[in-house]
N, C-alpha and C positions, 0 to 999 in steps of 0.2 A: 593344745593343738588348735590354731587358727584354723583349720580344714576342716572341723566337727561341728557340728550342733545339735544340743539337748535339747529336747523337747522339755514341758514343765513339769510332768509328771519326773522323768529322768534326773530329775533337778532336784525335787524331791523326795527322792528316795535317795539321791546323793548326801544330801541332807540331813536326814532321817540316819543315815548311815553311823555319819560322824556325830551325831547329836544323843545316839542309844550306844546300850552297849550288847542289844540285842533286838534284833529286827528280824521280823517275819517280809518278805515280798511277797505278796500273790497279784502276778501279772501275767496276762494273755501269753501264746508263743510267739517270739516277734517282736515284741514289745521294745528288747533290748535289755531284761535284767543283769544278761552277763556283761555287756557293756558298763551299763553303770558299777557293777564292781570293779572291774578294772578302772575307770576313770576315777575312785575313789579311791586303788590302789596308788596310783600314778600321783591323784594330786596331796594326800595323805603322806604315802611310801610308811607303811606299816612294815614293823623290821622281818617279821616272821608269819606267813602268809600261808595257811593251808586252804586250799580249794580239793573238795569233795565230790566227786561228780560217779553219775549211778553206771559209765561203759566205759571201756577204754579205747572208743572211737572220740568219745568227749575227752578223754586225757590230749589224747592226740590234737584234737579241735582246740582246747585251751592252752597246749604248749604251743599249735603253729600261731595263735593270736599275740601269744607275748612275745614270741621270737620276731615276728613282722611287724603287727601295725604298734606294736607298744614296746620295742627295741630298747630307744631311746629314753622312754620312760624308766624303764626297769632295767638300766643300765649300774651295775653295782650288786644286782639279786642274783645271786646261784638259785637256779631251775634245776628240780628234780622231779621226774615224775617215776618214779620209784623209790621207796625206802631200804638200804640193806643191811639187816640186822651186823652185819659185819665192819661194818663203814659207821666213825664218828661224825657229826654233823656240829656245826659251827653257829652255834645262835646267838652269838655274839655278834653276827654280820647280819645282813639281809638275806631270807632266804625267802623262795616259792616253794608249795610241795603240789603239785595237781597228781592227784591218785584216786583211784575206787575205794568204794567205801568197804567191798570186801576186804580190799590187800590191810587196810590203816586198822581193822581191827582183831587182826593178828598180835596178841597180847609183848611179843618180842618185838615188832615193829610202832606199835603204838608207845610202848616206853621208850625209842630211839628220837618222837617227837617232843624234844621236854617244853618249848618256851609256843603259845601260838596266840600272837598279838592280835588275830584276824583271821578267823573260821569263815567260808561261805562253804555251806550243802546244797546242792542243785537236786532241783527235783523232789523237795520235801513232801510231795503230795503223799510220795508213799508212807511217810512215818505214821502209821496206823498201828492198831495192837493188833492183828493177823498173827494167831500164836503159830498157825501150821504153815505162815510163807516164813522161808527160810530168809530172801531176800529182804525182806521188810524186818525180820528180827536183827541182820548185820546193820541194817542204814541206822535204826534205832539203838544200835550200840554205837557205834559210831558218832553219832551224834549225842550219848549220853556221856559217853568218855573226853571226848576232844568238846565239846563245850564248860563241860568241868576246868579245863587247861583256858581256854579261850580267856584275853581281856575282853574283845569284841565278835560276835556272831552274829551272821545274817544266813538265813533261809530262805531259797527259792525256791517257789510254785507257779506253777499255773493256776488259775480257777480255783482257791480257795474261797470258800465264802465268811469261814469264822475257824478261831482256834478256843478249841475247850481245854480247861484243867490246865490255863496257863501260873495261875495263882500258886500251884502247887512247884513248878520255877524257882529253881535259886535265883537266875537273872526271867525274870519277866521280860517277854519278847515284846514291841509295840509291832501292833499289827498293821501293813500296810496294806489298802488292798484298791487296784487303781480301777 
């Protein structure tokens, strides 16, 4: 899109994207991370795309972004932001899924996700060990199951300053942090 422009950090993590097969983001709010996954979806076109997001005012927010300003980009992907365990799903085409991280780990809905070329979890700050929050126990499943499937995953935060006990990773994240 002639009408955009990246900043260098944006460029960067662009970069960073296609260049790992697992990436950590920790960027300010504002900054633009959901942007640049979408500019990497769009100039990429990964066949099967799930986006992870912690409300479903944010499902809503990431479905009205692809249906508007990235139409034409993601013209050819079936959007769903729901899974139904009664409904077969087509991974043989291009798909998006933008859903909560409670609904995707739902063990009858997470086996309906079989192929995912391109995991991004928004809002990783919370993946902590909090054995008594319930919340932080689904994101960390969520993100232990579906990065298991994943060829490529990226994580977004705000304000992180380091990640421990990456070594222990099947895929080691490279840590971005701007």
């Amino acid at each position: 899109d002639s009408g955009i422009a990246l900043h260098p950090e944006q460029i960067n993590i662009i970069s960073h994207i296609a260049n790992n097969d697992a990436l950590i983001v920790s960027a300010p709010t504002s900054f633009g991370k959901t942007f640049c996954i979408f500019e990497y979806i769009a100039k990429y076109r990964p066949d099967n795309v799930v986006l992870i997001v912690p409300t479903l005012a944010l499902v809503e927010e990431y479905y009205k972004k692809i249906i508007k300003k990235y139409r034409s980009s993601f013209e050819g992907y079936k959007i769903y932001t729901n899974v139904s365990e009664e409904k077969d799903y087509d991974f043989t085409g291009r798909n998006i899924f933008v859903l909560t991280h409670d609904r995707v780990v739902q063990e009858s809905i997470l086996a309906k996700i079989e192929v995912v070329d391109f995991l991004v979890i928004d809002e990783v700050y919370k993946l902590e060990t909090d054995k008594e929050n319930d919340r932080v126990l689904v994101l960390n499943m969520a993100y232990y199951y579906l990065a298991q499937k994943a060829k490529k995953y990226v994580l977004l935060a705000p304000f992180i300053k380091e990640i421990l006990d990456c070594e222990s990773l099947e895929k080691k994240p490279f840590f971005y942090r701007s």
